[in-house]
N, C-alpha and C positions, 0 to 999 in steps of 0.2 A: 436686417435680414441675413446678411453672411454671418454677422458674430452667432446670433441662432443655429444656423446653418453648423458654425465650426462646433457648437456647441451639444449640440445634438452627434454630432459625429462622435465627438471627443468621449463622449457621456458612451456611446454605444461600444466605443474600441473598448473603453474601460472595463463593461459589464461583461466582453470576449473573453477581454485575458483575466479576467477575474474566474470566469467558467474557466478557463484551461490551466487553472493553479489545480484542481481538483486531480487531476493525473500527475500529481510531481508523486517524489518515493512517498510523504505520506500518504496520498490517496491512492497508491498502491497497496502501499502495508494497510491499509482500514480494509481494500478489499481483500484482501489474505486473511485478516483477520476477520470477516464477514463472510469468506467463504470455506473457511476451516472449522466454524461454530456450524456450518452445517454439514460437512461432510465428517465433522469430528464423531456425531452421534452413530452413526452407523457402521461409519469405517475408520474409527479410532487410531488405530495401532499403525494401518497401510501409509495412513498418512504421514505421521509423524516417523515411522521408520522411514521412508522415502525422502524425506528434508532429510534425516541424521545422515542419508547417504551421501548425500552432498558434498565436495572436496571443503566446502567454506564454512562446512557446519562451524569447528571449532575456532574459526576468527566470527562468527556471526553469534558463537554462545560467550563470547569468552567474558568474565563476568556477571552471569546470570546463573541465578538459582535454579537447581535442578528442576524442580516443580516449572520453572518458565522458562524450560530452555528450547522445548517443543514447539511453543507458541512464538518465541520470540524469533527462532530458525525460520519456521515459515512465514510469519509476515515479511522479513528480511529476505527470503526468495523470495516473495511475490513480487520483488524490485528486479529481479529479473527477467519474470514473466510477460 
């Protein structure tokens, strides 16, 4: 009955901290990236001028192509958010 018992326990911490890997920086940047696919269609330009404002823009682009520098800027702030 107690090995059950630990086991069940053990089994439940497990599925916790499994749920709370979802908020480390990648499940940040997925939500930056999820919420910039929908704020991108209407307000395009606001947004991504607003990241390029940034002081960290250029350590957060550095090595990305022009085309994904906007995308890549804000999922990388959404690690600050």
């Amino acid at each position: 009955m107690k090995l059950r018992s630990f086991l069940a326990a053990a089994f439940l911490l497990l599925m916790l901290t499994t749920a709370a890997q979802a908020w480390n920086n990648a499940g940040h940047m997925t939500r930056g990236l999820y919420r910039l696919s929908e704020t991108d269609r209407s307000h395009p330009q606001p947004c991504r001028r607003s990241v390029a404002e940034n002081p960290m823009y250029d350590s957060w682009t550095a090595g990305i192509s022009d085309d994904q520098k906007g995308l890549v800027a804000f999922m990388r702030a959404a690690n600050l958010a």
